[in-house]
C-alpha positions in Angstrom: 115.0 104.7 110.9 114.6 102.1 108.0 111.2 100.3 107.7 111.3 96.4 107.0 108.2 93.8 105.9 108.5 90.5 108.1 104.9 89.3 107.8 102.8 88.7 105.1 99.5 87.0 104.4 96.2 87.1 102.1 93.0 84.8 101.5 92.6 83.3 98.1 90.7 85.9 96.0 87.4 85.0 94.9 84.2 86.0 93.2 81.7 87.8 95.0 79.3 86.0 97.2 80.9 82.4 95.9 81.7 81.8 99.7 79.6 82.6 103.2 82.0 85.1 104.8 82.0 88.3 106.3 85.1 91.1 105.7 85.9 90.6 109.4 86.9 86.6 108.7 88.6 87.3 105.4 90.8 90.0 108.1 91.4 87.9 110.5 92.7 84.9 108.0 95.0 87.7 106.0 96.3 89.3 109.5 96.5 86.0 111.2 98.6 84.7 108.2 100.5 87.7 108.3 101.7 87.6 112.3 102.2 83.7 112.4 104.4 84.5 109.3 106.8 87.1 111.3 106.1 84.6 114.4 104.6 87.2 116.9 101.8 87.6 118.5 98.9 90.6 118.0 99.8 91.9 121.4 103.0 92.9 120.0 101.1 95.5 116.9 101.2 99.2 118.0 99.1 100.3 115.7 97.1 99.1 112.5 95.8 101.1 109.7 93.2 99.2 107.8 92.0 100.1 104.3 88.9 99.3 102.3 86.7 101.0 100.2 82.7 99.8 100.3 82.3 98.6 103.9 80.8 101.1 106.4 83.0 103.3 108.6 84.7 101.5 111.7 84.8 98.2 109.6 88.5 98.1 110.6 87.6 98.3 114.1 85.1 95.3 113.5 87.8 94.1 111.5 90.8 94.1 113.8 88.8 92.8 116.9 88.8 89.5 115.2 93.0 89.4 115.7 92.5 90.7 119.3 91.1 93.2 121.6 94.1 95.5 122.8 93.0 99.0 122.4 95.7 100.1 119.9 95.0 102.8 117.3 93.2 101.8 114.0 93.0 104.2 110.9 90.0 103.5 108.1 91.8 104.2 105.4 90.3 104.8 101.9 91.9 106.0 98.7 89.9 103.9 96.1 92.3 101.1 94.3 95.3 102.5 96.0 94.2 101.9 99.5 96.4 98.8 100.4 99.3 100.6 99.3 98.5 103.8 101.2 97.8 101.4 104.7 101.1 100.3 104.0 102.8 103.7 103.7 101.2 104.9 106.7 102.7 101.5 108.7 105.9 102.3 107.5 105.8 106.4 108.4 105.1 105.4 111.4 107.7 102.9 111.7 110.6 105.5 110.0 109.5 108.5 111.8 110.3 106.4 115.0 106.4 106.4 116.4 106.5 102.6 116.7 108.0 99.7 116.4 105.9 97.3 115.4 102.7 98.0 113.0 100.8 95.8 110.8 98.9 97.0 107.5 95.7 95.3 106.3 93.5 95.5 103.8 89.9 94.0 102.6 86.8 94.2 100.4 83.9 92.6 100.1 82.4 93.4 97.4 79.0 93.2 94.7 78.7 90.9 91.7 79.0 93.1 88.5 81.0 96.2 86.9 82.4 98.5 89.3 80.9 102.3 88.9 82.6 105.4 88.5 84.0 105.7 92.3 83.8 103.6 95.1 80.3 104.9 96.2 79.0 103.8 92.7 77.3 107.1 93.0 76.2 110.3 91.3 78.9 111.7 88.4 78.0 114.9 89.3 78.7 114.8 92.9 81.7 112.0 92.2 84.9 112.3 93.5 86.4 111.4 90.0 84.0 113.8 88.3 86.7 115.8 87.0 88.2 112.3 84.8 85.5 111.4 83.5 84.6 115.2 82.2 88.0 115.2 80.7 86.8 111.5 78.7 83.5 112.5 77.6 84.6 116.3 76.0 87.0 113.9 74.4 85.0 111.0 73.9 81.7 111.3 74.9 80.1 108.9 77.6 78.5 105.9 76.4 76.7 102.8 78.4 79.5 100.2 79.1 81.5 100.3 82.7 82.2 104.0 83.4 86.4 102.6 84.7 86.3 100.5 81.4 85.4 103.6 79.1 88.1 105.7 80.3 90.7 103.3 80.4 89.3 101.7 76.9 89.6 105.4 75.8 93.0 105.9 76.6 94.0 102.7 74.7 92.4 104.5 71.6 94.8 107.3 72.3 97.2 105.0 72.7 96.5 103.2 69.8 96.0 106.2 67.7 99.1 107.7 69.0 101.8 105.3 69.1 100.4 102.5 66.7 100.0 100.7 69.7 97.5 97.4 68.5 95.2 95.6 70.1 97.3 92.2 69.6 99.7 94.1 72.1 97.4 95.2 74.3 96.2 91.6 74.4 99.3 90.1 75.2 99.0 92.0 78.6 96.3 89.7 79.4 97.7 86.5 78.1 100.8 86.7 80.0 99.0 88.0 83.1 96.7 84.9 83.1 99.7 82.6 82.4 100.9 83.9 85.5 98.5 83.3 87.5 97.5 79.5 86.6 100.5 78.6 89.3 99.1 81.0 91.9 96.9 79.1 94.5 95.5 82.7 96.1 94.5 83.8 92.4 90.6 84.4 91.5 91.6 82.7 88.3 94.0 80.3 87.1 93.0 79.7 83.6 95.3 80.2 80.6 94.5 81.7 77.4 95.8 82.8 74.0 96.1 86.2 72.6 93.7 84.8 70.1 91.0 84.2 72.8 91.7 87.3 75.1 91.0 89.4 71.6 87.9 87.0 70.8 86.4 87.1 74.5 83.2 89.4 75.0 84.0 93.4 74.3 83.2 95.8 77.5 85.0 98.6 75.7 86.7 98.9 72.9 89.5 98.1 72.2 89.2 96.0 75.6 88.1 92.3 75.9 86.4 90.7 78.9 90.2 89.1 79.8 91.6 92.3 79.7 89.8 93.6 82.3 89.9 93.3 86.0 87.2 91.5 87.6 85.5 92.5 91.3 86.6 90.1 94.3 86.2 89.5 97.7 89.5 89.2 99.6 92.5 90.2 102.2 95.9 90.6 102.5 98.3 92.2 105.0 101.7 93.1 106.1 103.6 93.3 109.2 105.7 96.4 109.1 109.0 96.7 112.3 111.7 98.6 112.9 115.5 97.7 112.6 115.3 97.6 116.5 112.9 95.0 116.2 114.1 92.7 113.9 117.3 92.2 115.9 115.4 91.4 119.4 113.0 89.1 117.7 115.6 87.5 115.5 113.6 88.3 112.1 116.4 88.6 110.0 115.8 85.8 107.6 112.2 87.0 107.2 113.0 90.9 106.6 112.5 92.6 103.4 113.7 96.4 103.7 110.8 98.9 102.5 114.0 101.0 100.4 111.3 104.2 99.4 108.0 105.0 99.0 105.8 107.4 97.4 102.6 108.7 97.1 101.6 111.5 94.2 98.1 112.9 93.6 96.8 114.5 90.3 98.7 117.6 89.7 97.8 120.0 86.7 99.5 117.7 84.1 96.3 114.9 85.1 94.1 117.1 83.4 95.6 119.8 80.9 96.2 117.8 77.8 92.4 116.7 77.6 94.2 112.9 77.1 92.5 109.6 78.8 96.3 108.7 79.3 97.1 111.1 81.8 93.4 111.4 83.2 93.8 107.7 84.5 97.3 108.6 85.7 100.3 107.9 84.3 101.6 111.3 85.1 100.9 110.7 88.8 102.8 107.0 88.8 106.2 108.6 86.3 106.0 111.1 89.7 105.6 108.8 92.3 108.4 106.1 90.5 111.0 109.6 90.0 110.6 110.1 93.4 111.1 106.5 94.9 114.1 106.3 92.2 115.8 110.0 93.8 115.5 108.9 97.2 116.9 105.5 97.0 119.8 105.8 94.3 118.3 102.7 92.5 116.4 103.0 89.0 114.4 100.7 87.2 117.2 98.9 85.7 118.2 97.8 89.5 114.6 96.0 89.9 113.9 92.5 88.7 110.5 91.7 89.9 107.8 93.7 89.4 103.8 94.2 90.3 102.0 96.6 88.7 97.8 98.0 88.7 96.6 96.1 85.6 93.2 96.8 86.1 93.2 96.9 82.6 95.8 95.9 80.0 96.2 99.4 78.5 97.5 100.4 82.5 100.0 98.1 82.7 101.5 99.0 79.6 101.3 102.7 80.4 102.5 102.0 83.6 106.0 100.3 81.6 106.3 103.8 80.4 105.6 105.8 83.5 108.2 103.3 85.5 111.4 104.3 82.6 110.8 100.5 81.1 110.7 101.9 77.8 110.3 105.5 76.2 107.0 106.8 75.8 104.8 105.0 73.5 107.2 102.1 73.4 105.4 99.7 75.8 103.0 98.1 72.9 106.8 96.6 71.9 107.9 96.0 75.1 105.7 93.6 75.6 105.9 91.9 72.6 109.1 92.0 73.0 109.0 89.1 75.6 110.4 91.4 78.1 108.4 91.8 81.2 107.9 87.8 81.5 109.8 84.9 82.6 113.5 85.1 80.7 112.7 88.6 79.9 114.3 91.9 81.8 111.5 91.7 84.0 108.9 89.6 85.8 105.9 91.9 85.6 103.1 90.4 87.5 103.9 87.0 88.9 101.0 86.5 90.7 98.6 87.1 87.6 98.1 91.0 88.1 94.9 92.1 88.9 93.6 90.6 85.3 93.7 87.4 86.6 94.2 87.1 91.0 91.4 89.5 91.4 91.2 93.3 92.5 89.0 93.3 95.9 90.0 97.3 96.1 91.3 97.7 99.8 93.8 94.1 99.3 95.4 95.0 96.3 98.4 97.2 97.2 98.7 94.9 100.2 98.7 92.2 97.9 101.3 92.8 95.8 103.5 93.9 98.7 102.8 90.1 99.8 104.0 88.8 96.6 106.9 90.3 96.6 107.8 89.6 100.0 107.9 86.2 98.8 109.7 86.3 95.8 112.3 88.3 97.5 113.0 85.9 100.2 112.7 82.9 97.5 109.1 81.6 98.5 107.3 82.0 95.7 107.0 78.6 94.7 106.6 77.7 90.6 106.1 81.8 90.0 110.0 82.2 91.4 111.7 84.9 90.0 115.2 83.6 89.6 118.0 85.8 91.5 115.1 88.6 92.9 116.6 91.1 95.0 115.0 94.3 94.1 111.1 94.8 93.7 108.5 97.2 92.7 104.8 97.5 93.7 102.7 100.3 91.3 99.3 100.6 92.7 97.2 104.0 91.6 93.2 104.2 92.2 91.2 107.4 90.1 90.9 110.1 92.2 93.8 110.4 92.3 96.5 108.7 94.0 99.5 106.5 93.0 101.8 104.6 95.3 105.4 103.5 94.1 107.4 101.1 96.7 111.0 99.6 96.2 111.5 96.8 98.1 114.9 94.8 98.4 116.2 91.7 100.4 
């Protein structure tokens, strides 16, 4: 049974305690927006797995009350950054496996001013869930006193660097573009625009990586109404349905962890496994896509991420991008929204998020970020841990 998006909806993103809300409002203004974008009511939702990462178990309960009290299922979903994209998968399992017909997907986070830790508990490395990663980075490395997530991935742009003669111009330009982006997204955290000059000169968290380079902590929602083919047709959603072609989740497998590299410690074996997969079970590739949005939660993943989706060989994604080719009048639109560089990372939105995004650029909504001629689309969204969500989505 195929799987289709005809709902979306998110808050703006914003800074941390810069606006008196609770998680439960920032749901029910992302869900609302969601279901008055399909045109149904709440009664109509089956069930609703809810993702988020910092609030307290049962927050999607708390959450989900705020759209209506009907008794269906809800599942508190957490898989660190890629939590939006797993709510999603589950909403559309449920939906292909022939469960329901109608389930909507939300995510939030509320979350504190300042660096994010090593995990989403902020807690003890030794009793961390991404322990293993960050023993990998300091017998390489060592472990020094910037952002735990910004020394591993500044690490694997050393390797990078070292490697492939990657520079840090290139890694730069991941962060110009990405803020270019988003100055014409309304929803984004920020909409200034920068050069490569001044993402290279802002403040260092970890070198090679700037301040602009980096993804900042946000409060925010987004969410997605997921139906069935059976649905669409007896509420007449055609003009709002965006198929969900294939989806896949990988988790670290051996290959995360036996080179002793940064570069496959943050993942980029996991997401080439996930995007092989999605590509196998759909008979499209990468050439097919034309819009894509990718985890940037730092400029050295996107461009690892250009490798680990078949944009360019391995090693080659320093020139892709300067290349011109993952921008407007490029190959690809990578990012149209601003990434999360620039519209903001609140944890349990993000995979959500981009699945909003696209579900407007496919169906021709997108406003000044349009994406001339999209019919094909890609969401990346991977959190430490590990897990990496590929979806293809196609109008």
């Amino acid at each position: 049974m195929k799987a289709y998006i005809v709902g979306v909806g998110m808050t703006r993103f914003e800074k941390p305690e810069s606006r008196d809300w609770q998680y439960w409002d920032m749901a029910k203004e992302a869900g609302g927006a969601a279901l008055t974008d399909a045109g149904i009511p709440y009664e109509l939702v089956e069930q609703v797995p809810v993702g988020y990462c910092f609030q307290a178990s049962t927050a999607g309960q708390r959450a989900v009350y705020e759209l209506g009290l009907t008794g269906v299922p809800v599942y508190n979903v957490n898989n660190n950054c890629a939590t939006g994209a797993t709510a999603l998968m589950m909403a559309r399992q449920f939906v292909e496996g022939g469960l329901n017909d109608c389930v909507l997907a939300l995510g939030f986070e509320k979350m504190k001013k300042g660096a994010l830790g090593g995990g989403a508990d902020g807690g003890d490395f030794k009793t961390s869930p991404v322990a293993r990663h960050y023993g990998i980075m300091a017998a390489g490395h060592g472990f020094e006193m910037s952002p735990p997530t910004a020394q591993i991935f500044g690490n694997a742009a050393r390797e990078h660097m070292d490697r492939y003669g990657t520079t840090a111009e290139q890694l730069a330009m991941v962060g110009e573009k990405n803020h270019r982006h988003s100055a014409h997204n309304p929803n984004a955290q920020f909409r200034d625009v920068y050069t490569t000059g001044e993402i290279l000169a802002a403040k260092e968290i970890h070198r090679p990586l700037t301040k602009l380079q980096c993804s900042p902590t946000s409060d925010g929602a987004a969410a997605a109404v997921v139906v069935s083919e059976r649905f669409v047709a007896e509420h007449g959603l055609q003009d709002k349905a965006v198929e969900i072609v294939a989806q896949a989740m990988t988790t670290d497998t051996a290959d995360s962890f036996a080179s002793g590299s940064c570069i496959d410690a943050v993942g980029r074996p996991m997401s080439a496994a996930a995007a092989r997969q999605v590509y196998e079970s759909s008979g499209l590739g990468i050439e097919d896509v034309d819009v894509i949005e990718l985890h940037d939660c730092f400029s050295v993943n996107e461009l690892l991420t250009y490798e680990a989706l078949g944009m360019c060989p391995e090693g080659g994604s320093g020139k892709l991008i300067a290349s011109g080719a993952t921008t407007y009048g490029g190959r690809w639109v990578v990012n149209p929204s601003g990434g999360l560089i620039s519209k903001g990372h609140p944890l349990g939105a993000t995979g959500l998020a981009q699945a909003a995004e696209l579900t407007w650029q496919l169906r021709g909504e997108a406003g000044p970020r349009q994406v001339e001629n999209a019919h094909v689309a890609l969401a990346h969204n991977i959190g430490l841990g590990g897990a990496a969500v590929v979806t293809l989505l196609r109008r």
